[in-house]
N, C-alpha and C positions, 0 to 999 in steps of 0.2 A: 530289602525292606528294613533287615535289621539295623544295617548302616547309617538307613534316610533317619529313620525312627532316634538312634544316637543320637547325628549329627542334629537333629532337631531340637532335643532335650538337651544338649551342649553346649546350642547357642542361646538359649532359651536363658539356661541358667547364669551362661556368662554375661549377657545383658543383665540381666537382674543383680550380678554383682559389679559389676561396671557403672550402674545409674550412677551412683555418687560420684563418678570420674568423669561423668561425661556431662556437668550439668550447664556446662557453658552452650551444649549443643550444638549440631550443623548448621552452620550461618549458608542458606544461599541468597545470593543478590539478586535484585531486581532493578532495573532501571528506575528510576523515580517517575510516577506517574503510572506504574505498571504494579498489580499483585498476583501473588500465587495462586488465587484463588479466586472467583469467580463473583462478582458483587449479587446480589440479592433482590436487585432491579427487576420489577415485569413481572414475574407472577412466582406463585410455590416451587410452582418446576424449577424456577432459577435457583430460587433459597436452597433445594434440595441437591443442586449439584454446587460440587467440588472440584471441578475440571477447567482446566484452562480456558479461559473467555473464549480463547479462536475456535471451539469447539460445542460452545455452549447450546443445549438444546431447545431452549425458549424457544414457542413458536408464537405470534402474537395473532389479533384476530384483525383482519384487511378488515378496512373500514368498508360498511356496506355502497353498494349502486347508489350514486347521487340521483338518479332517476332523470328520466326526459326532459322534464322542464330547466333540469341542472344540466343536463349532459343533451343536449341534440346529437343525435350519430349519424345522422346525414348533411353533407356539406360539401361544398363545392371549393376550390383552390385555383384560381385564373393562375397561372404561372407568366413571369417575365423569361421569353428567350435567352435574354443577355443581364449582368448582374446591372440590377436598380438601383438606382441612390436608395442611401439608408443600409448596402448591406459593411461588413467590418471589413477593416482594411485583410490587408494580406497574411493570410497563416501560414504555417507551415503543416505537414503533415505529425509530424511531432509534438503537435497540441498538447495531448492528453499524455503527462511523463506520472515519473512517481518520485516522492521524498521517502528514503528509508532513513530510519533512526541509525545513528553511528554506531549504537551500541550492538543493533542486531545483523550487523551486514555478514559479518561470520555464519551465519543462522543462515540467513536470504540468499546469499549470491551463487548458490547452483541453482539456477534460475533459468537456464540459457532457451529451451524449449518456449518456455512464456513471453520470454524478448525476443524469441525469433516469429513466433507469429503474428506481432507486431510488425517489427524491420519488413517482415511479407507483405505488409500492406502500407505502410509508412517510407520506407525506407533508412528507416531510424528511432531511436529512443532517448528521450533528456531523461536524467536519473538524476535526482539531488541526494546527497551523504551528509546529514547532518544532523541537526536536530541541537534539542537543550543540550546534549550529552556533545557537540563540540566543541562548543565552548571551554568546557576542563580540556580538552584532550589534549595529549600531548606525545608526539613522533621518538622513539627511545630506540636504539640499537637492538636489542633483543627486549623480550620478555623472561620471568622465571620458568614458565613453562614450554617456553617456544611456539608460546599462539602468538597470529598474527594481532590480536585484539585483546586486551582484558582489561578487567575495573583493578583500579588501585584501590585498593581493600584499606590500607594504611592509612589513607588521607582522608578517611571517612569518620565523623566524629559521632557517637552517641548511639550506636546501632543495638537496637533490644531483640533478640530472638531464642522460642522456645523449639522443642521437637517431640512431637508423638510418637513412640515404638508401639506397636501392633504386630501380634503373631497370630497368623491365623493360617489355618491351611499350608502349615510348611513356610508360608512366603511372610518373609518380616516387610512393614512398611512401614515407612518415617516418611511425617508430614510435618514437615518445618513451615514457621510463621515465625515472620519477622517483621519489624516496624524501624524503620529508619528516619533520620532527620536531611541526610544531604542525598545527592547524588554521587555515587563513587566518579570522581575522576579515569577520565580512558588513558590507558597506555596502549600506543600502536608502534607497530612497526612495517617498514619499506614495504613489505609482502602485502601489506592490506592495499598499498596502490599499485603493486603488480600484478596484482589478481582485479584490480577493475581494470587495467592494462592489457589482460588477457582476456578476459570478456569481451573488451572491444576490439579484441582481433576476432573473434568470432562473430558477433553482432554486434553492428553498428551502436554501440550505447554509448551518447557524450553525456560529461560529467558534472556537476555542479559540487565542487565544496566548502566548506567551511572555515574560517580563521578562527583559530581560538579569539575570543574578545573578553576573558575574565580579567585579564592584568594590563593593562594600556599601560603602564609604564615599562613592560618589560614583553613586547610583543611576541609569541612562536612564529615563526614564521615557514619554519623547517616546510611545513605542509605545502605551501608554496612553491616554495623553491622546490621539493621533492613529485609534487604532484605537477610542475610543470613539465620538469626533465622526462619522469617517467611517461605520463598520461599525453603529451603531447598535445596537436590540434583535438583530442578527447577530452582536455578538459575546455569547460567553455566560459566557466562563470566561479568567482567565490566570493559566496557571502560575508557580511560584516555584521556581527549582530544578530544574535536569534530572539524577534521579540522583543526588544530594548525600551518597549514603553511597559514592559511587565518586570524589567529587572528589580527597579525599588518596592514591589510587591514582595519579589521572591528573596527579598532581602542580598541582589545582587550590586546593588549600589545604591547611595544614601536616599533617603526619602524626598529629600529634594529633585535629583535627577528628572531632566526632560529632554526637548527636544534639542535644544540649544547645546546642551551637555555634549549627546549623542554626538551632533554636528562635530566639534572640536574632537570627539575620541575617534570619528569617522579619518579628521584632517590628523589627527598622529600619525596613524594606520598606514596613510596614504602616502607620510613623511617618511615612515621607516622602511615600507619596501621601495622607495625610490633610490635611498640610502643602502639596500641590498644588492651588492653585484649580483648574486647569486640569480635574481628574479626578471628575468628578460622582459615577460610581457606583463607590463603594470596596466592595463586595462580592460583585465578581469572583475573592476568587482561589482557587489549586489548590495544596493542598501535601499530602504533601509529596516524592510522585512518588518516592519509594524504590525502588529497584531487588531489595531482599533481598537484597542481596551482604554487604556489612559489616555492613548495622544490618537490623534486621527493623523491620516498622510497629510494632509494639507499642514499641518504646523511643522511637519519637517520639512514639508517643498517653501515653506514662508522663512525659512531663516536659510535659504540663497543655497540647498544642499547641493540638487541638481548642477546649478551655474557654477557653481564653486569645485564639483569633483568631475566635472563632467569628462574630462580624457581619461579618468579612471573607472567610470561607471561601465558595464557592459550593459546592463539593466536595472532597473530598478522593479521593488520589489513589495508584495505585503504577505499576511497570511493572515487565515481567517476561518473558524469555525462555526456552524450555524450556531450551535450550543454547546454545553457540555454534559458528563455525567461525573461530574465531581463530588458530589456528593454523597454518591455510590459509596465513590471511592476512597473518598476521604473523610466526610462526613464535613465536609465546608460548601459555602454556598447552597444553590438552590435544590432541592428534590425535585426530579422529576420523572414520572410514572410515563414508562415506555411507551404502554396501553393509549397513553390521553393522549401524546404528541405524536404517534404514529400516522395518524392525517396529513400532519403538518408537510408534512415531506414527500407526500402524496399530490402536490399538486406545482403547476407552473412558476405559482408564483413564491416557492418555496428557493428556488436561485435565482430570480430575480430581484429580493428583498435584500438577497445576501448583499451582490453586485451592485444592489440602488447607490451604497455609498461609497461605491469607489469608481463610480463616472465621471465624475468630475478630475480623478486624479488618469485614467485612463486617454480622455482628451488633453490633460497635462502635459501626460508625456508624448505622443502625438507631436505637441509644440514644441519640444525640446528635443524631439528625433531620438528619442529611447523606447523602449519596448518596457511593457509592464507585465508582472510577472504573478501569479498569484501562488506565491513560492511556499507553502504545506496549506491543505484542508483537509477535508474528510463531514464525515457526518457529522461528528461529536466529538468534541476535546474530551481527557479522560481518558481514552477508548473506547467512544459511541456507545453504543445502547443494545441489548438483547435482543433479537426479533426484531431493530429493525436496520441497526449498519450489517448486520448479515442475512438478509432477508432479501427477495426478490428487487421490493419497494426502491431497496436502494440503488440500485442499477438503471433504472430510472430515473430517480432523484437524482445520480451521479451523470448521466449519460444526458440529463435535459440541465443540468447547473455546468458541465464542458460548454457545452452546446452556445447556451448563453455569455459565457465569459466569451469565448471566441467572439461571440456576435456583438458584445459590449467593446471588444478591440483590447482587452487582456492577449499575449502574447504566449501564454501557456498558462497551464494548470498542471500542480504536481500534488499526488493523490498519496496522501500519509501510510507508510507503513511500519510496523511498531513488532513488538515479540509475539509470544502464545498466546500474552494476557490481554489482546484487545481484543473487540468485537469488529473492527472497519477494517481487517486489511484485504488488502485486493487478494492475497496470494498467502501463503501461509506454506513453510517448511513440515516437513513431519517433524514431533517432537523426538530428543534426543534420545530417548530409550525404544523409540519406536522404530530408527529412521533403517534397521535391518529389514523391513519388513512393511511397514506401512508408506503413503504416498503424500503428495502435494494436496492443499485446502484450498481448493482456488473460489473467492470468494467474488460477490455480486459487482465491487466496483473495475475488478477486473475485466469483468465481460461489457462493462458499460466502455472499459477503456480499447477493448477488440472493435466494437461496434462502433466508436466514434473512428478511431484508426483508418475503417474502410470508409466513415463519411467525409474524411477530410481529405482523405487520399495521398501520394506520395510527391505531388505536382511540388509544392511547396508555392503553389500560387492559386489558394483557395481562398473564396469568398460566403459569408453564410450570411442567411438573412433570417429572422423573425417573424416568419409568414401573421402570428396572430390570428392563429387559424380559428374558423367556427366562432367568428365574431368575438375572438380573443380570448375563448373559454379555458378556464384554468386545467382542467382535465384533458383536452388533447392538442397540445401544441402541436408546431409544423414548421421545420425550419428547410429553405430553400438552398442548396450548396452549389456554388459555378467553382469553375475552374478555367483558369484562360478568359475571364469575364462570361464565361458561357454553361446554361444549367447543365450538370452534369445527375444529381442525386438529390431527392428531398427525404425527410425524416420524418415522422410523423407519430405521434406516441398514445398511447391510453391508459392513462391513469389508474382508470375504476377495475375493481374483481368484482366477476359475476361471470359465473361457469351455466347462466343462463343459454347466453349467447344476444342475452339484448340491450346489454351494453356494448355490442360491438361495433364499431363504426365503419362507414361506408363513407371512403372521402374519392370525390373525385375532383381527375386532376383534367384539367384542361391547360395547354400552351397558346399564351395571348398573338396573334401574328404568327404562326409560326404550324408548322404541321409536325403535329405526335405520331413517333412510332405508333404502328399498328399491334406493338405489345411489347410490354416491361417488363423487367425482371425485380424481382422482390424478396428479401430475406427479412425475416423475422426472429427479432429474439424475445420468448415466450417463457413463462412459465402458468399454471394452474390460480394462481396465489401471488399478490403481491405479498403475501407475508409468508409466502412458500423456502424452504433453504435448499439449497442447490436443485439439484439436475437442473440445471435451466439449460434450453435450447438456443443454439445462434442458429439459424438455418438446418434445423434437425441433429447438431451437434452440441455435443455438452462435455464439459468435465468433471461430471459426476457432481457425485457427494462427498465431505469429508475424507482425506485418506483415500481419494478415489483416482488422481492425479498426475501424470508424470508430461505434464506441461502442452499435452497435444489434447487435440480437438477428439473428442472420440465419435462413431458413428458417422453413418451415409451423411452426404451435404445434402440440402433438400434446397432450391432454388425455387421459386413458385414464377408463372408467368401469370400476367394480367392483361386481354386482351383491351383494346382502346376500340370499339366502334365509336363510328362520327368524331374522334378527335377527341373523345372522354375516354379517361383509363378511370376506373373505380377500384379502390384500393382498400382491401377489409383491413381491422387494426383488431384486433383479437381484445380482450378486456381481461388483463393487463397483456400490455407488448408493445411492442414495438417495429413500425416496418423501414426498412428501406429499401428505398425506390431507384433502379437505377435509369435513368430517362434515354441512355442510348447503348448501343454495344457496346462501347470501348469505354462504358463508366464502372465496368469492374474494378474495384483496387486490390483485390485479392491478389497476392503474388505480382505486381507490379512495381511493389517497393526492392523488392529484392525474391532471388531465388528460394524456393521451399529448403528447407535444409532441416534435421531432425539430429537433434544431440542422444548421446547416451544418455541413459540414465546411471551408470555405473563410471567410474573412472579407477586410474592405480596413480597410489599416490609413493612411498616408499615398501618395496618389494617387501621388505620384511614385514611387514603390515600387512600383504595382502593374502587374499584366500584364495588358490585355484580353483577353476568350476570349470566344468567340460563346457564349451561352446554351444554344444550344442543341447544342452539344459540351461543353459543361463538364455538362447533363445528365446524360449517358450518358460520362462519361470517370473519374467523382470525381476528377476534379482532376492527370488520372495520362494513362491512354489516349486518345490524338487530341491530346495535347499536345505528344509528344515532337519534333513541327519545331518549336515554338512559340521563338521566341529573345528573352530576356529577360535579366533581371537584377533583385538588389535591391540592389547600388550605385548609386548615379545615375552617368549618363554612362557606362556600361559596359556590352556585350552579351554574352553569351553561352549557347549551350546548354544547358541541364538537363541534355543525355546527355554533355557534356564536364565539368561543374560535377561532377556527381555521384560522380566518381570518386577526385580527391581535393582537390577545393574547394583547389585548388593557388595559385590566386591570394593567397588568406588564408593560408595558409602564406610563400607568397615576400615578403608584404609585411611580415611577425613577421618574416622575416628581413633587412629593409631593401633588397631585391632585388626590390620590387612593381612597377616598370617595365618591368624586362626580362623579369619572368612575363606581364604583362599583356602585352606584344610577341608573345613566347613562343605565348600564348593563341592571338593571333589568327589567329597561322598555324600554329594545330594540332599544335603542341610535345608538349602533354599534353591 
């Protein structure tokens, strides 16, 4: 005690003679469009916390039962035998992918439990690496520190940041704010694409990346050429342009800039890697990823893009968010109150509205024998909204807006994911001071992407239709899925919460010509609340809550049957949930994309780094329980506890401050 008591009063004082040496303060970075802190959107509770968005505890309130006259919950569903005119051309099982930010794939990519339960039922995973942040990036030999990823700190002009010291309880904590003007440009190295290289020797994940597009006179290309050799038939697609009708916003090219521009910086592009020995397959690429904010798709297919790059297009491409919460975040553009627009997204025609203006470019391509792509969404640009991109609500929203692009003849959907500081991502790493100890966040669009997985199946020759069910009502759509022209599973959703039970609906199915099984099988993915946060159930399984995670399905499966007398199967839909229907035996896709297969959760990376643990405690601990005396480190030369580390990795802080001696002194006799 004597020691802690010193060492406490020693650091105490040494801060306080320190401040004036330290007044430039701990600069940490954040991606641009991301903060350290938490916006103040949706109610007190938000304003009151301080915690990483991916964590945020906002709960919002599910919009009440639209009632009978809004909501009929009995209704009948004639089914077609064989797929009908009007359903979408040919999918793949690979529908529903995900876009992660370039900046956070270091973060993201021990992921492999989450993509393998996928690949189980798909046979595969599209992954796009990109985002605004690759645009700067740039492929460099090493790094200073020998990460595969980091921001170039140097090329960033105008960066304002303060830092709060707080002693309390033995534990110092510094809470840095920072305001910046640019985005740090990325420096990467080869490792970053042999590490997606080795992902997909484990699970099938192909790859979509990026060309930098900031300097057209003086093109990167390295990624290319680098991501070809290494990634192989893994990669499948690289984009040209992230959003190019927003660059003269963002002050990335002159204020004139349009579509026509684009088109010519497209035809460089096109010139210079045909111009590159190095680049084998030039008909990789994606453009032209329009956002519909200035230009719509149609005035780039109008100045001849398509006809003119077509040996080099693999796909063409847009993106698109319902809204945003910018003004959260930045205090530009529109306010908007979580609370008021949580309906919004509550109902059918909430991906329909999205999708109304890109039909027209959808049949486009069609004519032109390309596939369209709806290459990043999500809930809400910014980082969605509190209570409700992490809320039940949206697994729905997400799981009936797949559903639709699919049935619109969109070619895939790739589902945004960003750092700690957003509210939509599917999936979410433990944070860095935590990641000894705590788990995976796996969030609602993730489940919406499991549950679409097993509706599309692994055939890669699936078709889905718009049933329009309940006389088209916006509260429980119903989509019909063939495979081989023939029904194999329908979907069926409900909107409303009401722990009543008399919003619940009662759909029966009947098959036109045709004789129905005398009983279905049926999985539900449920929750209490549409504006409920986690446990949700896929068929009696869930992954928890928060830090609850290590990428598997936890708990019994629960399969429900539904018997069919007279050729009617009647089909409950819980208020909110979701059922699917499987219409014959062999319509399971569970595990017919590929074999079950279950990753560590631990791995060794260099020995000197690493901590022995008896086998047979690290069993029964995942990596956490029966650990906590265990005394380690991943410095070399350095010990200390996980339960002293974890509180605020104070050592890495004192050494940013050129004060890593006296912390480390500090350390050992129990200072902090």
């Amino acid at each position: 005690m004597f020691w802690k008591t010193l060492g406490s009063s020693l650091l105490l004082l040494f801060l306080l003679l320190l401040a004036p040496l330290v007044s430039a303060s701990v600069t940490v970075w954040y991606q641009e469009g991301q903060k350290a802190l938490a916006t103040a959107t949706g109610s007190a509770e938000a304003a009151s916390y301080t915690g990483s968005a991916a964590y945020n505890p906002v709960v919002l309130q599910a919009p009440p039962p639209p009632g009978a006259s809004a909501l009929p919950t009995a209704f009948g569903l004639a089914l077609q035998p064989n797929v009908p005119l009007g359903a979408s051309i040919i999918q793949t099982g690979g529908f529903f992918g995900f876009s992660i930010e370039m900046s956070v794939v270091n973060q993201v990519f021990p992921f492999l439990n989450l993509m393998a339960n996928i690949q189980e039922r798909t046979g595969r995973i599209f992954i796009r690496v990109g985002g605004n942040t690759q645009e700067t990036a740039v492929l460099v030999d090493h790094t200073s520190d020998g990460r595969i990823l980091e921001k170039d700190l140097v090329n960033v002009t105008n960066p304002v940041s303060f830092s709060l010291f707080k002693m309390k309880d033995n534990i110092l904590t510094i809470n840095t704010h920072e305001y910046q003007t640019a985005t740090p440009p990325l420096i990467f190295t080869k490792e970053l694409l042999y590490m997606l290289r080795n992902i997909s020797s484990l699970v099938n994940v192909q790859w979509y990346l990026g060309v930098p597009f900031n300097d057209t006179s003086n093109f990167r290309l390295a990624i290319a050429e680098q991501g070809e050799l290494i990634l192989g038939d893994y990669l499948v697609g690289m984009q040209v342009g992230n959003e190019p009708d927003l660059y003269a916003d963002h002050g990335h090219r002159p204020a004139t800039y349009g579509p026509y521009d684009y088109f010519g910086e497209f035809g460089d592009l096109v010139n210079a890697m045909n111009g590159d020995t190095n680049i084998a397959n030039r008909e990789l690429l994606i453009g032209p990823s329009v956002s519909t904010g200035r230009w719509t798709p149609e005035q780039v297919w109008n100045t001849g893009f398509v006809d003119s790059y077509s040996s080099s297009l693999a796909y063409l491409s847009v993106e698109h968010y319902p809204t945003d919460n910018c003004y959260a975040q930045y205090g530009v553009g529109t306010p908007r109150d979580p609370q008021s627009i949580f309906p919004s997204y509550l109902t059918h025609t909430a991906g329909q509205s999205i999708i109304a203006q890109y039909l027209n470019s959808t049949q486009y391509a069609q004519t032109k024998n390309k596939r369209l792509l709806m290459f990043e969404t999500n809930t809400a640009s910014c980082g969605g909204f509190p209570g409700i991109s992490d809320a039940f609500g949206a697994a729905l929203w997400g799981l009936d807006y797949a559903m639709q692009l699919a049935y619109s003849n969109f070619s895939g959907a790739l589902f945004h994911v960003g750092g700690q500081n957003v509210y939509y991502n599917p999936f979410t790493p433990p944070p860095t001071n935590q990641s000894t100890f705590r788990k995976w966040s796996i969030g609602p669009i993730y489940y919406a992407a499991l549950v679409m997985a097993e509706a599309m199946g692994p055939s890669n020759n699936t078709q889905v239709i718009d049933l329009q069910a309940n006389s088209n009502n916006v509260y429980s759509p119903a989509y019909a899925i063939y495979e081989a022209g023939t029904l194999q599973r329908v979907l069926l959703f409900n909107y409303a919460t009401d722990n009543t039970g008399g919003s619940d609906l009662q759909v029966s199915l009947t098959l036109n010509g045709a004789t129905i099984p005398d009983s279905v099988q049926v999985k539900y993915l449920l929750a209490a609340s549409a504006a409920q946060k986690g446990n949700y159930t896929w068929a009696g399984q869930t992954f928890g809550v928060n830090f609850a995670s290590d990428g598997r399905l936890m708990g019994a499966e629960n399969i429900q049957s539904a018997t069919c007398p007279g050729g009617t199967c009647t089909i409950k839909v819980p208020a909110p949930g979701v059922a699917l229907v499987f219409m014959s035996p062999g319509a399971m896709t569970d595990g017919k994309g590929a074999k079950s297969e279950t990753f560590s959760t631990t791995y060794l990376t260099r020995t000197r780094n690493t901590v022995s643990v008896d086998p047979s405690v690290l069993a029964t601990s995942n990596g956490h329980t029966g650990m906590d005396k265990i005394i380690g480190s991943t410095s070399e030369g350095s010990e200390v506890s996980a339960a002293e580390v974890q509180h605020v990795g104070i050592r890495r802080i004192l050494a940013a401050l050129g004060i890593g001696m006296l912390g480390s002194w500090l350390l050992l006799f129990g200072a902090v």
